[in-house]
N, C-alpha and C positions, 0 to 999 in steps of 0.2 A: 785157530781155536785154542782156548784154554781150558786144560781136562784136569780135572781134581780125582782124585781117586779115594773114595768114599769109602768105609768099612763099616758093616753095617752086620751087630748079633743080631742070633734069632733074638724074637718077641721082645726091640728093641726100639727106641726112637730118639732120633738126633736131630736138634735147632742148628742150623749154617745160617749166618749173615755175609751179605756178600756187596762189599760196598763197592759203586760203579761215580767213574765221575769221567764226563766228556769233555774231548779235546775241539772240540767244535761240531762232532757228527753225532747224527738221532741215535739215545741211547734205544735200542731195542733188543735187548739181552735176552734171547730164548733158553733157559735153562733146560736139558735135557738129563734123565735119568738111564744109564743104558748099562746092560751088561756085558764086561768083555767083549763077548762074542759077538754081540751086533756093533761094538763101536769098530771090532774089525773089518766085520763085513761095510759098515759105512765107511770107513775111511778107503776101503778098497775100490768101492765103487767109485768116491770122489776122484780116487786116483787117475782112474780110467778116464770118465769126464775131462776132466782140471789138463791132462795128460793129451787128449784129443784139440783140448783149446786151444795152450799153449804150443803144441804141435803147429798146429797147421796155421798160427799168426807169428808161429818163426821160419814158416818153408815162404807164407804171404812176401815177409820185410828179407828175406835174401832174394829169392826169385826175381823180385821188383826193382830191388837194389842191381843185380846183375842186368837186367834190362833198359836199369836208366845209362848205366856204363857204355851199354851197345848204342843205345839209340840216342839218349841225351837227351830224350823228353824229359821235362823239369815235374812234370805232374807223379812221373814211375820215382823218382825222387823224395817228391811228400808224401807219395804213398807209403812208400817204403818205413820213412821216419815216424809216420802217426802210427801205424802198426806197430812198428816196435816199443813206441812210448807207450799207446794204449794195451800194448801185452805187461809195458813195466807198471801202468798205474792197477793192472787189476792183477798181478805180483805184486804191488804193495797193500793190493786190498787186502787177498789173502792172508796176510801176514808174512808170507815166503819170503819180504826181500829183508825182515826184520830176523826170524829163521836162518837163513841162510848166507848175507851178505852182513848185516851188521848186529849180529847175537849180543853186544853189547848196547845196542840201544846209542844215544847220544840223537845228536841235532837232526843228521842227516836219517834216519829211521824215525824221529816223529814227522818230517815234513817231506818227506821219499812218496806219500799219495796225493799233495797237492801239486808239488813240484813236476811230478808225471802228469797230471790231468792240464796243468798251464803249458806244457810244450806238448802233448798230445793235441788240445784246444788250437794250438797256433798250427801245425803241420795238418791237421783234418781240414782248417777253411783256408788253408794256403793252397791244398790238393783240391778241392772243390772249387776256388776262386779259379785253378790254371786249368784242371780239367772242363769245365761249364764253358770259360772263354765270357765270365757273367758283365768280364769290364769293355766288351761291346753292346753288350743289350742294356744296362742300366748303370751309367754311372754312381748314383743314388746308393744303388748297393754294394758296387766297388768300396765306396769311399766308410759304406757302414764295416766292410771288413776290416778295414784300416784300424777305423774307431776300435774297434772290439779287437785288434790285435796291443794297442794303446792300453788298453786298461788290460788286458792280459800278460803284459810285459809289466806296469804296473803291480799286478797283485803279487809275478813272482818275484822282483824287488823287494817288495816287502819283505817278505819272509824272512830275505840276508839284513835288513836296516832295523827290523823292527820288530822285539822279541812278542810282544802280546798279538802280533797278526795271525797266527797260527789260530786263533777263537775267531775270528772273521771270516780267515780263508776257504772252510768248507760252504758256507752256504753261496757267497760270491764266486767262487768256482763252480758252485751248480748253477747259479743265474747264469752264466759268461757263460756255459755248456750250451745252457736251454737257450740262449741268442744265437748263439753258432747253428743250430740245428735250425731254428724259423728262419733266419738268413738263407740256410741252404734251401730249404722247403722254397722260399719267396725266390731264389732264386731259378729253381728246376720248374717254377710256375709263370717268373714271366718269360723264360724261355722257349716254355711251351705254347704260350698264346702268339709268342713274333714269331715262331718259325712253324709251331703244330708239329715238333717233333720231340723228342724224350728217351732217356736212354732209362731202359726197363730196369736194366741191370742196377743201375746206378740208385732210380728210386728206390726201387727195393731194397737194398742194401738200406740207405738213408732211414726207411719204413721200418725197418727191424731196429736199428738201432735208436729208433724213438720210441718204439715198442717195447723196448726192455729197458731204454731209460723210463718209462711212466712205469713198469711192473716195480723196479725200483724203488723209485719215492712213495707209489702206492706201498709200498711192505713199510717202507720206515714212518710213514701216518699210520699203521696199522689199519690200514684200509683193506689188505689183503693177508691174510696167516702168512706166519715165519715159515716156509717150507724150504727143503733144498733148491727148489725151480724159481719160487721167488726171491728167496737170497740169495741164487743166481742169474736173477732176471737180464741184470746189466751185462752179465758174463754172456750169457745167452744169445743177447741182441749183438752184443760186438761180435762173438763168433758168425753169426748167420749175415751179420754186415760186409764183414770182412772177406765172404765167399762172393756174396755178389757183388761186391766192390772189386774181387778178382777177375772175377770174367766181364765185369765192364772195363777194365785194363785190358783182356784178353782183346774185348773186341775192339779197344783203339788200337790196339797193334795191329790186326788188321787193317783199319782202316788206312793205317800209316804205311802198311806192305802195300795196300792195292795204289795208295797215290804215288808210293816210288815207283811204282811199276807202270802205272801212269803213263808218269815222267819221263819215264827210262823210253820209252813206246815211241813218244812224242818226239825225243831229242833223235 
């Protein structure tokens, strides 16, 4: 946020011009008027919020991280990477990594939210291509992951070759988002139809986190009011993603205890 601090006599009235120009993303500029005391109390409460997100998608990408070491499943691997990317792209949303990692601004602090969403993008359908198992049921869709990792290596290219890509890059990183997500969708549906089974966890996860991508782009059409819930629509959906994307890892480790155990039975 950018806070100006107003001073304002009694029986007094002051004109502000506030000129805004975009780097590629919907200018949607909610002006708010507040006193001290309440931008306290908001920025307090954010704290809490912002503070429970980031929390628990940095206990998600170590826990995951430590489990691929034990087991060597490749899928607790991209889990682990898209979590930590996707906790750095919505740290670059916030402004925190400009804040606190590069105060002085330069290359890497204007392109630090595309640069996270193009390796968050590639590690999400890397972990759902290994987790689904999608490149036995439809080659078709295998090969459209490919494509779509192709042009997502592509776009972050640019960025380093090519100074005016930075005005493209936002809305092509939401298209390439919004494929990843139908990809996954078309994938957890024709795995549903060959086998008739589905992992609950897994959808759901997937459901929320297209649920707070559409709260999202509905706020920046003004399609929906600038609120705290909807300015953090996307914050939102990734948190409640991320839970049930846990416990659909919980439950493959199980499945992967009871088949060693199996094994172990059989031998």
């Amino acid at each position: 946020k950018t806070i100006f601090k107003i001073v304002l006599k009694p029986r007094s009235s002051n004109q502000y011009y506030l000129h805004l120009k975009s780097d590629g993303e919907v200018i949607n500029a909610g002006i708010t008027l507040r006193t001290t005391e309440n931008l306290m109390q908001t920025i307090a409460f954010e704290q809490l919020i912002f503070g429970l997100f980031y929390g628990i998608l940095l206990i998600a990408a170590i826990i995951y991280l430590f489990f691929f070491f034990a087991i060597r499943e490749r899928s607790f691997l991209y889990y682990s990477l898209y979590v930590l990317f996707i906790g750095m792209l919505q740290f670059s949303l916030d402004g925190m990594f400009y804040q606190f990692i590069t105060p002085q601004s330069g290359w890497l602090s204007l392109n630090s939210v595309i640069l996270s969403a193009c390796i968050a993008n590639f590690f999400l359908g890397r972990y759902a291509q290994v987790f689904l198992k999608i490149d036995k049921y439809s080659p078709f869709i295998k090969y459209s992951f490919y494509t779509l990792y192709v042009l997502d290596l592509a776009l972050f290219i640019s960025l380093f070759v090519h100074p005016g890509a930075l005005a493209y890059s936002y809305p092509l990183a939401n298209v390439l988002g919004l494929l990843l997500l139908l990809l996954i969708i078309a994938s957890v549906v024709v795995i549903y139809i060959k086998t008739q089974k589905i992992d609950r966890f897994f959808a759901t996860g997937i459901f929320f986190l297209v649920a707070g991508f559409v709260v999202f782009i509905l706020k920046n059409f003004s399609v929906l009011p600038v609120t705290f819930w909807t300015e953090n629509g996307s914050k939102l959906g990734t948190g409640l993603e991320v839970i049930f994307l846990s416990l659909s890892m919980a439950n493959l480790i199980r499945k992967l205890r009871n088949e060693r155990e199996s094994l172990q039975a059989i031998a």
